[in-house]
Each structure stands twice: as C-alpha cells, then as structure tokens.
C-alpha positions in Angstrom: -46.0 -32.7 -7.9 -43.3 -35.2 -9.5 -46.1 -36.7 -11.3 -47.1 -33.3 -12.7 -43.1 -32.4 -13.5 -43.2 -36.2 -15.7 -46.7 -35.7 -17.9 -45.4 -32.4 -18.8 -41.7 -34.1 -19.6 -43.6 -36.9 -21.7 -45.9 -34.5 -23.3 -43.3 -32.5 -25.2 -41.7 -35.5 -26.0 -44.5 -37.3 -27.5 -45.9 -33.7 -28.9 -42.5 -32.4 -30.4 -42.5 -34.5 -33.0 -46.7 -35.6 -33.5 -48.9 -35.3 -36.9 -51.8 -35.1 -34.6 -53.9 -32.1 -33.8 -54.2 -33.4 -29.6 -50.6 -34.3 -29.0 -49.6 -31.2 -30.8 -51.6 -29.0 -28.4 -50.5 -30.8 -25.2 -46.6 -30.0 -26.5 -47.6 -26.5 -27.1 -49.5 -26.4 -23.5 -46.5 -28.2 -22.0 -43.9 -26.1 -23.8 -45.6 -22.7 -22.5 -45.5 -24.7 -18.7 -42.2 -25.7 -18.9 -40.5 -22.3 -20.1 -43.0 -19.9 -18.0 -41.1 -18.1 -15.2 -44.3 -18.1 -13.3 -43.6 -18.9 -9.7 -46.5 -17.4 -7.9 -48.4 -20.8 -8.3 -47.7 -24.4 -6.7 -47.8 -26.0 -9.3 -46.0 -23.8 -11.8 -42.9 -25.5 -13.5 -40.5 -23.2 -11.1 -42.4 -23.8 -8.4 -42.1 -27.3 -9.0 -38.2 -27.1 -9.7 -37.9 -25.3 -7.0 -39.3 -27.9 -4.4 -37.7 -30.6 -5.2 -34.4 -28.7 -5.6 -34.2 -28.9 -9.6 -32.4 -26.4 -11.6 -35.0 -25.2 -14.5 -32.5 -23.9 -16.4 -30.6 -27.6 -16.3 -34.0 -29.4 -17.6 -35.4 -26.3 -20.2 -31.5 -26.8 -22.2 -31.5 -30.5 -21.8 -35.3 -30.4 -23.3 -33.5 -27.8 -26.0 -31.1 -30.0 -26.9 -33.1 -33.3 -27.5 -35.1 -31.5 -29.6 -32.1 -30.2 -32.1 -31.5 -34.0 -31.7 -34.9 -35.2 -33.2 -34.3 -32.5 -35.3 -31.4 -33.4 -36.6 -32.2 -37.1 -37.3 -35.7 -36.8 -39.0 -34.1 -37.2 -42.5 -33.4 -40.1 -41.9 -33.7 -43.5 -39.2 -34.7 -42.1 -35.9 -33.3 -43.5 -33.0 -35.3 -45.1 -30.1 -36.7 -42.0 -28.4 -34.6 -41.3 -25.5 -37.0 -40.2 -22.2 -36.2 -37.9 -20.1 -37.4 -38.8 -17.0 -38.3 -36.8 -14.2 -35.6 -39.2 -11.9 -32.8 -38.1 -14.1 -33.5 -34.6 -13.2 -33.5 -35.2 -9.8 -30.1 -36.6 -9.9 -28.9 -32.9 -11.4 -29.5 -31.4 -7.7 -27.2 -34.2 -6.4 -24.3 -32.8 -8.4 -22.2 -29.4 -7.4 -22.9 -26.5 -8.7 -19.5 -26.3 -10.7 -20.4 -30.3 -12.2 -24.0 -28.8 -13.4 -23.0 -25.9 -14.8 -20.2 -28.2 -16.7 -23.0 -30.4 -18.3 -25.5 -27.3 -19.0 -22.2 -25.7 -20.7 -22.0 -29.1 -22.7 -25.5 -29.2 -24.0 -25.1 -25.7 -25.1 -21.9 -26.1 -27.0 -23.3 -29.0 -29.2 -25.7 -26.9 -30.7 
C-alpha cells in the first residue's frame, strides 16, 4: 500500500510540470486519486491515509502548496525538485493534532 501512496506522490510531481502527453495523463490520473474522497476501496487514497494513520488533508495542501511553488519559479531557474516522499508523510501522524494543524495552517497562509 505504501508503494501505491509513493507512485502516485512521484506521479504528480513528475506530471505537474511535464510537456509529454504520458506523464501528463498519469498526473491527471494521480491528481483525481489523490483528491477523491472515495473510501469504499482498499486502495483508494483515504483508504490508504487512513491505514497507515496519515492525515489526507495534511498531504492534498502540502501537494497544493509545492505546486504554487513550481508555479511560482517557472519564470525563471527552477530549483532542484524537492520530493515528497511517502516517509515524510508518515512522520505527520507522529506529530499532535494541535502541531499538524500548525503546519497545515502554515502551508495555507503562504499562498
């Protein structure tokens, strides 16, 4: 399941940002995936949150916000792409509630 939760995390990073026709349609497959509120299948993205105790709402801004970032920088140099890997949002269900809701209140204030 963590492997499914990472493809779809490199996929719309890769995709996001692609001239190609392929990587453009797995970002648009993975985008749909990631912000679906489907939960009735195992291996739906909140299903998948959900198991391994992930907050969707935690990765779906973070995902937001590096893509305002790309955004942001494609007029001129881009920085190394940063990854967001599927480890770093299992360290979100380590924190508190009142420590997540802190970052997610971050990302959306830099908008």
């Amino acid at each position: 399941m963590l492997a499914v939760l990472e493809d779809a995390l490199a996929c719309f990073q890769r995709g996001s940002h692609a001239a190609g026709t392929c990587e453009r349609q797995l970002f648009m497959e993975a985008c749909t995936w990631i912000f679906s509120r489907d939960r009735g299948r195992p291996f739906a993205f909140e299903s998948i949150c959900e198991t391994f105790r992930i907050d969707p709402v935690y990765i779906r801004c973070a995902l937001a916000r590096w893509v305002r970032c790309q955004a942001a920088d494609a007029g001129g140099n881009v920085p190394a792409q940063p990854t967001l890997r599927a480890e770093e949002a299992l360290a979100c269900m380590r924190m508190r509630d009142t420590q997540r809701a802190a970052v997610v209140a971050r990302g959306l204030s830099d908008s």
